[in-house]
PyMOL Python script that loads the backbone (N, CA, C, O; Angstrom):
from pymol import cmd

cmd.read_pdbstr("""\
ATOM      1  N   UNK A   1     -25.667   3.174   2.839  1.00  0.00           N
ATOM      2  CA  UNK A   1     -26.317   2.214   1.973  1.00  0.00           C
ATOM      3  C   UNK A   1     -25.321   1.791   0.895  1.00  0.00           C
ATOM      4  O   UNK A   1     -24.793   2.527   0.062  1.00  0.00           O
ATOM      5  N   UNK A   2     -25.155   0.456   1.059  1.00  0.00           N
ATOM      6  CA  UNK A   2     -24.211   0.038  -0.291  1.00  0.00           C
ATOM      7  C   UNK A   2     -24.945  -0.514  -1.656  1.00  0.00           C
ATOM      8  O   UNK A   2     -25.972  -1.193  -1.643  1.00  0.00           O
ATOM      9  N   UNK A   3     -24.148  -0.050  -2.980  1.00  0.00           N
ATOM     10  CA  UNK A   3     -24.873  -0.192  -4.083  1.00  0.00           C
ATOM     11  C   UNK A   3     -24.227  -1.276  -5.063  1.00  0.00           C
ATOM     12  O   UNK A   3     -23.051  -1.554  -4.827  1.00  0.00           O
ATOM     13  N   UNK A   4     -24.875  -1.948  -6.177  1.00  0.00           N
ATOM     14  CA  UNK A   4     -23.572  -2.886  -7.118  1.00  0.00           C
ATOM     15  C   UNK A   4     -23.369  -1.700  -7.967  1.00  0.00           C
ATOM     16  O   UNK A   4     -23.871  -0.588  -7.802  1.00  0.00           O
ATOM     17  N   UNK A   5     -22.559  -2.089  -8.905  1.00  0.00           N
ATOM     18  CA  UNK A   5     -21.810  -1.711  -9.878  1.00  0.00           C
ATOM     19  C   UNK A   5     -23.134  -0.973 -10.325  1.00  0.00           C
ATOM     20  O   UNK A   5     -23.397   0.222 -10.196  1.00  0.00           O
ATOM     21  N   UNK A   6     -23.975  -2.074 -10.936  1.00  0.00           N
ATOM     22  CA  UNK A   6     -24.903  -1.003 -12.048  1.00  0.00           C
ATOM     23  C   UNK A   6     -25.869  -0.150 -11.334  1.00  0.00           C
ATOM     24  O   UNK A   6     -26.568   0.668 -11.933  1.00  0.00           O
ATOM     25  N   UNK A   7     -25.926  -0.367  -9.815  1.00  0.00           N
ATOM     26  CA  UNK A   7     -26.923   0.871  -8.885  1.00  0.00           C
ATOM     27  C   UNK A   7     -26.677   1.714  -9.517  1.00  0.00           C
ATOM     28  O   UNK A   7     -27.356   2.316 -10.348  1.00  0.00           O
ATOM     29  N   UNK A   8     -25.102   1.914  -8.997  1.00  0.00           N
ATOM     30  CA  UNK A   8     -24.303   2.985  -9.026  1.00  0.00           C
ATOM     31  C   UNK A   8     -24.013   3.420 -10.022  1.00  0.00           C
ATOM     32  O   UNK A   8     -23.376   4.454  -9.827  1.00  0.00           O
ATOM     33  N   UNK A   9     -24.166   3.128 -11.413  1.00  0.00           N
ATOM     34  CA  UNK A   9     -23.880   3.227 -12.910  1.00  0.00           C
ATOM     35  C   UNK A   9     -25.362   4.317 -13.166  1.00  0.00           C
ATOM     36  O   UNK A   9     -25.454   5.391 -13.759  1.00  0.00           O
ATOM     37  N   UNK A  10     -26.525   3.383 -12.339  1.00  0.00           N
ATOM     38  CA  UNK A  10     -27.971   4.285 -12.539  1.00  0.00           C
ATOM     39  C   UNK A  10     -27.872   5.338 -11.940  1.00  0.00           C
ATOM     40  O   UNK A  10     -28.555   6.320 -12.231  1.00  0.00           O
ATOM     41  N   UNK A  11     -26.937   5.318 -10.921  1.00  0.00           N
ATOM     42  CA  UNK A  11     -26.945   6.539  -9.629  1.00  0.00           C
ATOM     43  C   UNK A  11     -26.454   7.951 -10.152  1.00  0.00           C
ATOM     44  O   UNK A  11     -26.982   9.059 -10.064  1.00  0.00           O
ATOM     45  N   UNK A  12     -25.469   7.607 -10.627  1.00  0.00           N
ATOM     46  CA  UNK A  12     -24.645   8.553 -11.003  1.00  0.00           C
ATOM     47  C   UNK A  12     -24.343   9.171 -13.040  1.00  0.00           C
ATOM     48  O   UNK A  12     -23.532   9.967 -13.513  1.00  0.00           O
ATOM     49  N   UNK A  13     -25.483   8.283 -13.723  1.00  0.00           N
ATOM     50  CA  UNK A  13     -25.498   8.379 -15.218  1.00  0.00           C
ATOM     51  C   UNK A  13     -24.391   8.130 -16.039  1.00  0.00           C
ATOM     52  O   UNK A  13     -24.047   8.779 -17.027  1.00  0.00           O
ATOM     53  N   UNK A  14     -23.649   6.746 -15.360  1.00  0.00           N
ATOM     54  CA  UNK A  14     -22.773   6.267 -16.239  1.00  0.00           C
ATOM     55  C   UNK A  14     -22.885   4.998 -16.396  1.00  0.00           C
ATOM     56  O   UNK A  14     -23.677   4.200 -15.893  1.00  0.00           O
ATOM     57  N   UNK A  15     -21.866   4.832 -17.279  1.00  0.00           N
ATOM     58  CA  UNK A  15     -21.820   3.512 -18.030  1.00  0.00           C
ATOM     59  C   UNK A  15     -20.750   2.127 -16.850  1.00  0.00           C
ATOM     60  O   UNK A  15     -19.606   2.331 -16.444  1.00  0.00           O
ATOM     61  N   UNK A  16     -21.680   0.702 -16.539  1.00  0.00           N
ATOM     62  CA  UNK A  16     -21.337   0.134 -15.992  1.00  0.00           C
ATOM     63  C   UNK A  16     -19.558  -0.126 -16.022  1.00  0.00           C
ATOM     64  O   UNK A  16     -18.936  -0.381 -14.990  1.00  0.00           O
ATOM     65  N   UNK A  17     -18.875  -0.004 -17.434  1.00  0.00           N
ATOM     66  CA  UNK A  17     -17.801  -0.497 -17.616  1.00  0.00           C
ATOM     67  C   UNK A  17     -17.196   0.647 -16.815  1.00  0.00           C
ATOM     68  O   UNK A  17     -16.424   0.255 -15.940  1.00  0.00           O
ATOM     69  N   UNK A  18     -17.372   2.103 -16.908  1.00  0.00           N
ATOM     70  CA  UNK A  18     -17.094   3.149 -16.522  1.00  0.00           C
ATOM     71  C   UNK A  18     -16.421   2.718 -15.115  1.00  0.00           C
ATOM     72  O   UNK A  18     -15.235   2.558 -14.824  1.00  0.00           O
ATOM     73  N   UNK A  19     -17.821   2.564 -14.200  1.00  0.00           N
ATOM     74  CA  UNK A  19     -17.632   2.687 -13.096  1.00  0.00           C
ATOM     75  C   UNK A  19     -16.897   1.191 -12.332  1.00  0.00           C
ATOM     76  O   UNK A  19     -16.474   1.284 -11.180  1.00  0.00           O
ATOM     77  N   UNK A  20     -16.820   0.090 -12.956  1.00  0.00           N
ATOM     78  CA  UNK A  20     -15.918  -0.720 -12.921  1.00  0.00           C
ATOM     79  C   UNK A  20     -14.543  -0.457 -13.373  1.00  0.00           C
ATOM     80  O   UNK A  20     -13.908  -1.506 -13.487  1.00  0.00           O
ATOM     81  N   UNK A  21     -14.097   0.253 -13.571  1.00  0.00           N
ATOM     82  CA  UNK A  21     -12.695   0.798 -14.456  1.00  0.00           C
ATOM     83  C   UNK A  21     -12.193   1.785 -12.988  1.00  0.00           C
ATOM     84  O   UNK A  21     -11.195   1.662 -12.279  1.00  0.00           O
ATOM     85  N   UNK A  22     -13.045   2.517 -12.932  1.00  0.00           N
ATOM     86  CA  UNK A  22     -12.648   3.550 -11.306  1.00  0.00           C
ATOM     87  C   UNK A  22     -13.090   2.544 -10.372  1.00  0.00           C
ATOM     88  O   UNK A  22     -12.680   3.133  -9.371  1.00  0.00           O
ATOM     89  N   UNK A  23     -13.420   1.865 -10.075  1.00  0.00           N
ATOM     90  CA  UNK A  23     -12.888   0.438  -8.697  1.00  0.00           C
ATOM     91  C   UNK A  23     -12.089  -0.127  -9.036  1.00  0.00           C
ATOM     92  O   UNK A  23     -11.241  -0.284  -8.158  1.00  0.00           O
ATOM     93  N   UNK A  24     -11.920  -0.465  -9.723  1.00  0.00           N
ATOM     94  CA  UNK A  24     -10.608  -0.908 -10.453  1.00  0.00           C
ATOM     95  C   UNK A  24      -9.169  -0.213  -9.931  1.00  0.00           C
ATOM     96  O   UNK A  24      -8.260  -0.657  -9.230  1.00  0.00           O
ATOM     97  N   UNK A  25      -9.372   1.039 -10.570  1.00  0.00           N
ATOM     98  CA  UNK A  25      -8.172   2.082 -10.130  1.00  0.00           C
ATOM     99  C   UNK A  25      -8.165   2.451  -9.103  1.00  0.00           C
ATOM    100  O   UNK A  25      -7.141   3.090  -8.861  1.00  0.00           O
ATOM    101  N   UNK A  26      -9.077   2.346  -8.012  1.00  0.00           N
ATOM    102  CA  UNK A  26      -9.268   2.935  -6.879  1.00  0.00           C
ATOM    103  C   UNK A  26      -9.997   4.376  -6.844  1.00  0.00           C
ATOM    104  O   UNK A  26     -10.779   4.587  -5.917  1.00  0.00           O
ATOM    105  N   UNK A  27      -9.899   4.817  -7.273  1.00  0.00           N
ATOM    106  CA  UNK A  27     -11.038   6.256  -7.205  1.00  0.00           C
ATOM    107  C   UNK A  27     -12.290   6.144  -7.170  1.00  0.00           C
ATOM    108  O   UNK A  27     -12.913   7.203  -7.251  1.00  0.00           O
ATOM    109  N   UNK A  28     -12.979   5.026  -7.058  1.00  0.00           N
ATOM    110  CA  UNK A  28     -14.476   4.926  -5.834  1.00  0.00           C
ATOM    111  C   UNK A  28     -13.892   3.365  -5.347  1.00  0.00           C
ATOM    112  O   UNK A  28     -13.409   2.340  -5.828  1.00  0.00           O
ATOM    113  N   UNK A  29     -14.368   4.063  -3.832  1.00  0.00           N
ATOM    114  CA  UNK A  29     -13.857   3.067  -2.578  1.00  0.00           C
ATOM    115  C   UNK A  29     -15.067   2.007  -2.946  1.00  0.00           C
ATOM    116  O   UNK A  29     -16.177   2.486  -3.177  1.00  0.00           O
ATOM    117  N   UNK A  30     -14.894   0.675  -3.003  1.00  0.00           N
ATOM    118  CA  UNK A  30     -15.664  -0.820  -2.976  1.00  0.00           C
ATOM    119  C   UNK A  30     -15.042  -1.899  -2.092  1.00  0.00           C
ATOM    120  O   UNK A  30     -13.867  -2.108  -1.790  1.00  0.00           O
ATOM    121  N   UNK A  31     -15.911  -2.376  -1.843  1.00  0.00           N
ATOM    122  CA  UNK A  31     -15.867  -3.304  -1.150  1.00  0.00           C
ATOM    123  C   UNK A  31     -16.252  -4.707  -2.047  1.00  0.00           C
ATOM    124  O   UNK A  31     -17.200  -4.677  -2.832  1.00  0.00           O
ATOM    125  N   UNK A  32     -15.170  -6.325  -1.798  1.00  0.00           N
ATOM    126  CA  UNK A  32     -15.706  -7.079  -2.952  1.00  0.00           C
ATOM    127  C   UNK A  32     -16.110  -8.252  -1.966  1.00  0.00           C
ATOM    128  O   UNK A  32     -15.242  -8.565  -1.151  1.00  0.00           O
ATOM    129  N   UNK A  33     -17.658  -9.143  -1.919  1.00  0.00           N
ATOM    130  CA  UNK A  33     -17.887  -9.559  -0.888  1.00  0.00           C
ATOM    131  C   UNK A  33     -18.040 -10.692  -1.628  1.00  0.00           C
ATOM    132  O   UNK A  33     -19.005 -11.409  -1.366  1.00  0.00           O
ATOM    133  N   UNK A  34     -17.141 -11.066  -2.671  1.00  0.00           N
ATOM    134  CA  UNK A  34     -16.855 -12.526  -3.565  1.00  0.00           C
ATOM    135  C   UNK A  34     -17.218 -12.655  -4.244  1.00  0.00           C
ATOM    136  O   UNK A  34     -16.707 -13.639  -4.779  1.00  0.00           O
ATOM    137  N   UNK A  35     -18.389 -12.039  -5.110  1.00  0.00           N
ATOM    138  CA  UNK A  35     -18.812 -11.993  -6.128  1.00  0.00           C
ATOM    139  C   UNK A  35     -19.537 -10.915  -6.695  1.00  0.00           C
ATOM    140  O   UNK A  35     -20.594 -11.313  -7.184  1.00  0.00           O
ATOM    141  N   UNK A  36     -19.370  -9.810  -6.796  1.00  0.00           N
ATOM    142  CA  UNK A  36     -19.609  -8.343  -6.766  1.00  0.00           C
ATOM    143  C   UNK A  36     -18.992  -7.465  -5.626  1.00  0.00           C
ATOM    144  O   UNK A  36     -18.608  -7.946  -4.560  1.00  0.00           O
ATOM    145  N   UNK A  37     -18.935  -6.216  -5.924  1.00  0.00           N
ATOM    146  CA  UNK A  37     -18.106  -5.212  -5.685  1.00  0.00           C
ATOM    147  C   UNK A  37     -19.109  -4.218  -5.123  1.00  0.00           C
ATOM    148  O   UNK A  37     -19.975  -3.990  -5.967  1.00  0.00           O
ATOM    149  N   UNK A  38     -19.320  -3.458  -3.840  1.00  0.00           N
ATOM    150  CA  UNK A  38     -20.970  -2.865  -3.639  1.00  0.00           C
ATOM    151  C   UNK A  38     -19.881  -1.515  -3.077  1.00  0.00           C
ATOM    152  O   UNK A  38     -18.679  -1.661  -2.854  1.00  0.00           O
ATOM    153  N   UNK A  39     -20.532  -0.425  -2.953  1.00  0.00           N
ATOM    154  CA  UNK A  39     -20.238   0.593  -3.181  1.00  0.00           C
ATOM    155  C   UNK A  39     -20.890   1.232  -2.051  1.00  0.00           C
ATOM    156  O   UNK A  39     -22.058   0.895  -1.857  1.00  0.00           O
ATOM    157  N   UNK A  40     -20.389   2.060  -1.292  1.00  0.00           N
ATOM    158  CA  UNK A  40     -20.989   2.777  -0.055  1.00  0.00           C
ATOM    159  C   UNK A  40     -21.574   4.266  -1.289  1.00  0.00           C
ATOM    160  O   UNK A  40     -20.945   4.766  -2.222  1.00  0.00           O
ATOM    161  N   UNK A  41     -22.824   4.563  -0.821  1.00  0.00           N
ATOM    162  CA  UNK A  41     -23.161   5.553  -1.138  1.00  0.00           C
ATOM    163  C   UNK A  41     -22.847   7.099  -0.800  1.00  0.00           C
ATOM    164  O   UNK A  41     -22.853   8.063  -1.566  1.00  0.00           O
ATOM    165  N   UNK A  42     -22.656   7.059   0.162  1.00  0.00           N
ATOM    166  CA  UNK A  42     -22.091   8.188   0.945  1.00  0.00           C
ATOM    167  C   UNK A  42     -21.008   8.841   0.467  1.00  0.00           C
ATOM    168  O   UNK A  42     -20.923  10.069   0.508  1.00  0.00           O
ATOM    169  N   UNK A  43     -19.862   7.874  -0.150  1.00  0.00           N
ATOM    170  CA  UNK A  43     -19.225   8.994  -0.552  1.00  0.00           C
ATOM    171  C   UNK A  43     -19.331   9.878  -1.912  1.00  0.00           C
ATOM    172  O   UNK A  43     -18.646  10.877  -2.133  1.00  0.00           O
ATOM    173  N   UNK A  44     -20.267   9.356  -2.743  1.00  0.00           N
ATOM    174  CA  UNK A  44     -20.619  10.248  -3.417  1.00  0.00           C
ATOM    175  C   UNK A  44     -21.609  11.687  -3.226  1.00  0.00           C
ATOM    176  O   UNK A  44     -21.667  12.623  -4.023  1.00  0.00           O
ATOM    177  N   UNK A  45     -22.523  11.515  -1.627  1.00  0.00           N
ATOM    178  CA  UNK A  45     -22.969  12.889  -1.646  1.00  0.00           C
ATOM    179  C   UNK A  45     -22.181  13.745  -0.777  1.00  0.00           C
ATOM    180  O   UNK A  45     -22.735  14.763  -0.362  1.00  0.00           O
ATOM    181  N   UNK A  46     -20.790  13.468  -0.375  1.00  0.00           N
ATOM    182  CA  UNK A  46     -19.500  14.514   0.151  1.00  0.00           C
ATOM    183  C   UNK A  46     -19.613  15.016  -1.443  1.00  0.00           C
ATOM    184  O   UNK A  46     -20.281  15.964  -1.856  1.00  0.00           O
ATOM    185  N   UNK A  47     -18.841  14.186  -2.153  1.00  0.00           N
ATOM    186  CA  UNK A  47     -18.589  15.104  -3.526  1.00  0.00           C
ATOM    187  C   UNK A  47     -19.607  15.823  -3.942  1.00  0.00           C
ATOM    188  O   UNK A  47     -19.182  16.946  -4.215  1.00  0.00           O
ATOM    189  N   UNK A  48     -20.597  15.752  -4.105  1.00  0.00           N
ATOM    190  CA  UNK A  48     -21.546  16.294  -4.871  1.00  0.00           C
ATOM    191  C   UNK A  48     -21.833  17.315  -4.253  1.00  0.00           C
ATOM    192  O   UNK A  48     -22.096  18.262  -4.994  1.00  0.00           O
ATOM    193  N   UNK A  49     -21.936  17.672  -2.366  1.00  0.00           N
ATOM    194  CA  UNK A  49     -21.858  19.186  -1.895  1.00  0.00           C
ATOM    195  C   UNK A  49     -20.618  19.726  -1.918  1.00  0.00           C
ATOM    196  O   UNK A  49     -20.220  20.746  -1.354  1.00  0.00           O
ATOM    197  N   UNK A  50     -20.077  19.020  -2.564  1.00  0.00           N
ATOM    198  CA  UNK A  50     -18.291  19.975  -2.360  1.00  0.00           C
ATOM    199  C   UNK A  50     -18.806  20.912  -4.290  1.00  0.00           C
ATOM    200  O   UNK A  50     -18.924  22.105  -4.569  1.00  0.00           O
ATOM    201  N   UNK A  51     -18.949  19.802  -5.054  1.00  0.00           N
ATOM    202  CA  UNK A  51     -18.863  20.410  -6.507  1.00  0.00           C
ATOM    203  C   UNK A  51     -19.922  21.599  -6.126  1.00  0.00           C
ATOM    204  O   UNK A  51     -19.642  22.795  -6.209  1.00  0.00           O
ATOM    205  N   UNK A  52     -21.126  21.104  -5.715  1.00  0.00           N
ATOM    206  CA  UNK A  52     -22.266  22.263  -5.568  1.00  0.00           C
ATOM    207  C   UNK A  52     -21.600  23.548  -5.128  1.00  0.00           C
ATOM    208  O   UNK A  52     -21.768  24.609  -5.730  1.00  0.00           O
ATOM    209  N   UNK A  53     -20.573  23.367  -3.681  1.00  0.00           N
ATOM    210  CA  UNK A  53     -19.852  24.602  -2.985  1.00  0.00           C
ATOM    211  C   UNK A  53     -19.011  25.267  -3.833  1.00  0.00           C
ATOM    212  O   UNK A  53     -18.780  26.445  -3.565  1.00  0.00           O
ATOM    213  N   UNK A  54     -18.565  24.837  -4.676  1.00  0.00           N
ATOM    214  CA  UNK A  54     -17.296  25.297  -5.592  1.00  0.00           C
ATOM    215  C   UNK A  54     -18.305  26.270  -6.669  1.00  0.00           C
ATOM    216  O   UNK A  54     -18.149  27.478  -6.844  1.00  0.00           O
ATOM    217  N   UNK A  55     -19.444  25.346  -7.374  1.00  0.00           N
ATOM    218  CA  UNK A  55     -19.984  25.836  -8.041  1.00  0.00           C
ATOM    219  C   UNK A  55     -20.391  27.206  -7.991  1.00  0.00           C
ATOM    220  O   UNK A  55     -20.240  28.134  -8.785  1.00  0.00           O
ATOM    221  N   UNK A  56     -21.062  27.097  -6.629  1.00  0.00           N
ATOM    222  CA  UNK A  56     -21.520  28.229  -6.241  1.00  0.00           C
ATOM    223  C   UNK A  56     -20.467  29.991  -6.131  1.00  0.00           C
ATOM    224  O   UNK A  56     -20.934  31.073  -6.485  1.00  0.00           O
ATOM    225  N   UNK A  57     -18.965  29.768  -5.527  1.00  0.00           N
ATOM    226  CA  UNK A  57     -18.239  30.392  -5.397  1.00  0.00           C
ATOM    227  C   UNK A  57     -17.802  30.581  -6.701  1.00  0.00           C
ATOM    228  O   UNK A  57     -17.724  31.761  -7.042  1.00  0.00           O
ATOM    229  N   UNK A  58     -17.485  29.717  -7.553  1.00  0.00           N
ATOM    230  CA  UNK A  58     -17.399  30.517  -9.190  1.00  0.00           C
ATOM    231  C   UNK A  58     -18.721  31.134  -9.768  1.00  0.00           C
ATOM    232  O   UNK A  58     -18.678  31.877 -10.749  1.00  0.00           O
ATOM    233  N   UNK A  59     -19.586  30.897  -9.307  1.00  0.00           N
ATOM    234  CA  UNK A  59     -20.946  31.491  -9.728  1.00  0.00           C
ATOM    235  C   UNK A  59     -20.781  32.938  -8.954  1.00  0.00           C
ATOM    236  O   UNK A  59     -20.204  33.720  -9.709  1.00  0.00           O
ATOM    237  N   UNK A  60     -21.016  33.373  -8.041  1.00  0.00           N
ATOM    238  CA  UNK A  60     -20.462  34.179  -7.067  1.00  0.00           C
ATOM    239  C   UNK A  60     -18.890  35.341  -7.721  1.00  0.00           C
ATOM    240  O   UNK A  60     -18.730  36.560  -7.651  1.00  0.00           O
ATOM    241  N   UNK A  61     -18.185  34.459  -8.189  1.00  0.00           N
ATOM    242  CA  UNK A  61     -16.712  35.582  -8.611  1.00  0.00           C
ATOM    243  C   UNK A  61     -17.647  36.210  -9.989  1.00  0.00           C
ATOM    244  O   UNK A  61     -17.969  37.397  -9.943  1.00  0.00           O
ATOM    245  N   UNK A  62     -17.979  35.532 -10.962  1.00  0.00           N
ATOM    246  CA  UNK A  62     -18.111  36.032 -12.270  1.00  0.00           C
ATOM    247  C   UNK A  62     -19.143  36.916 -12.290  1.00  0.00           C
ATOM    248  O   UNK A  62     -19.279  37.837 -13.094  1.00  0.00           O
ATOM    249  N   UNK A  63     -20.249  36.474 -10.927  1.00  0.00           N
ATOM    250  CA  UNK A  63     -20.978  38.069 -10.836  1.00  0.00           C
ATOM    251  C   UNK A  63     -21.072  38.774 -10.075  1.00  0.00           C
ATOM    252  O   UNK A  63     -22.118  39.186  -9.575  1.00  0.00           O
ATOM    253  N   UNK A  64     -19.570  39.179  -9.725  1.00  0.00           N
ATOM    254  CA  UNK A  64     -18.847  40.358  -9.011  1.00  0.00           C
ATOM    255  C   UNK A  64     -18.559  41.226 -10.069  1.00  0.00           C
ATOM    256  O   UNK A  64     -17.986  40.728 -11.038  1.00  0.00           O
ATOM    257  N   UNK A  65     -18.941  42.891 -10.101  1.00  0.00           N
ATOM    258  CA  UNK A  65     -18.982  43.872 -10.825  1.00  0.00           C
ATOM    259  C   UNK A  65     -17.263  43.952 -11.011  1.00  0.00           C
ATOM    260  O   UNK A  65     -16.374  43.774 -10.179  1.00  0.00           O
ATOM    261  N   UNK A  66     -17.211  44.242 -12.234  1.00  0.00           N
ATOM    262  CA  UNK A  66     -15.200  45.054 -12.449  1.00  0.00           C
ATOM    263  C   UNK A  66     -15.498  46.633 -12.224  1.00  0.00           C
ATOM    264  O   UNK A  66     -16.145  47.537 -12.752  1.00  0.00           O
ATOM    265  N   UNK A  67     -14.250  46.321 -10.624  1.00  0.00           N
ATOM    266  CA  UNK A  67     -14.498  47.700 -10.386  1.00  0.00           C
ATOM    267  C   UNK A  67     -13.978  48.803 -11.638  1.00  0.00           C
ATOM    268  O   UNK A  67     -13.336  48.334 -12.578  1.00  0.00           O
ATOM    269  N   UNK A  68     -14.257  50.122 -11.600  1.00  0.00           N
ATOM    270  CA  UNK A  68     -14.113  51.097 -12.579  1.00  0.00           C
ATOM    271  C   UNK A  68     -12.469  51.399 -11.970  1.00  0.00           C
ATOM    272  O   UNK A  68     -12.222  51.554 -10.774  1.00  0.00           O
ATOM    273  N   UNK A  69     -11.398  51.443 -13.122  1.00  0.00           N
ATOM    274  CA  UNK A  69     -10.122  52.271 -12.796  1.00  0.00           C
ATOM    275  C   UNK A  69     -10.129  53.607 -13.094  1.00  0.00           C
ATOM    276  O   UNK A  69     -10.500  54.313 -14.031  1.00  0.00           O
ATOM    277  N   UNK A  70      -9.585  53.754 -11.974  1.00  0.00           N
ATOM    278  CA  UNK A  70      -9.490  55.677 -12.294  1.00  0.00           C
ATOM    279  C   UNK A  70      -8.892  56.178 -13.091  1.00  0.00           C
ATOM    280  O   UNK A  70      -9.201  57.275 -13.556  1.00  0.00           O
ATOM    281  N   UNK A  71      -7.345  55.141 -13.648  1.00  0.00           N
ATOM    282  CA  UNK A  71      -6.404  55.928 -14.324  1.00  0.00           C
ATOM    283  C   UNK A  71      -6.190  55.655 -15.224  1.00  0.00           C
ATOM    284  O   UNK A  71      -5.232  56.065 -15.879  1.00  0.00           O
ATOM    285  N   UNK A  72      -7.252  54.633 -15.672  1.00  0.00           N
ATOM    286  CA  UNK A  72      -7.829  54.212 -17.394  1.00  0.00           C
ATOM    287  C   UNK A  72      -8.246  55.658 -18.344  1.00  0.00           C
ATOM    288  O   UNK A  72      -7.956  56.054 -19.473  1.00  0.00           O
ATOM    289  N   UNK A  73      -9.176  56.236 -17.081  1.00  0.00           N
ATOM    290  CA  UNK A  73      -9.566  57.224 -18.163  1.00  0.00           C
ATOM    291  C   UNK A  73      -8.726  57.797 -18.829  1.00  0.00           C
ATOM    292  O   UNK A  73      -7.549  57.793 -18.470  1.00  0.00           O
ATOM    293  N   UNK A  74      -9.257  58.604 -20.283  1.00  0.00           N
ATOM    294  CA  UNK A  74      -8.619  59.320 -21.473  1.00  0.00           C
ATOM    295  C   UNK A  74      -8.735  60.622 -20.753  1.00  0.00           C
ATOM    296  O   UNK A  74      -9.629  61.191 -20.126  1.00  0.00           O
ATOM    297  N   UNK A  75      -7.211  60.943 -21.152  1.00  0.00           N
ATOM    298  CA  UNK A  75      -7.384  62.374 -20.471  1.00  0.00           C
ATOM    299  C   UNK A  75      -7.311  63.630 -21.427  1.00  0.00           C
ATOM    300  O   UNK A  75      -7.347  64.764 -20.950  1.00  0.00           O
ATOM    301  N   UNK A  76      -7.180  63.343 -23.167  1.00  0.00           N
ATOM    302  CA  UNK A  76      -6.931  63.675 -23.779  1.00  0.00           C
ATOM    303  C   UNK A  76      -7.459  64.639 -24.335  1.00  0.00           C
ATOM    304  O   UNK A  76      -6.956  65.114 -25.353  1.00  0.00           O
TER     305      UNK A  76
END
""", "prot")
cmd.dss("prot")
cmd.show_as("cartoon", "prot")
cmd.util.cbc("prot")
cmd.orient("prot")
């Protein structure tokens, strides 16, 4: 499904100039069909299960227990 500029501004909770500035630069793929610029939707829900996957695996490390060292202890 392709979106304009401000779909995609609603889609994603940014600001129209925003997301005209990244078509612009190329970092969201558009298409310009002569008088607006429409936006495949799709590739924003690759990203969004990739951030979710990542998320999850740093969620995952930080509540992994620190194992106990043996040769910390005071032997004193």
């Amino acid at each position: 499904m392709y979106l304009t500029i401000q779909e995609t501004a609603d889609y994603l909770s940014m600001s129209e100039t925003r997301i005209s500035a990244l078509v612009l630069q190329g970092r969201i793929r558009a298409v310009h069909d002569g008088k607006q610029y429409l936006i495949n939707q799709d590739q924003f829900t690759t990203h969004f299960e990739q951030v979710d996957k990542y998320r999850l695996m740093i969620q995952d490390y930080l509540n992994e227990p620190i194992p106990e060292d043996i040769d910390v202890k005071d032997e004193d």
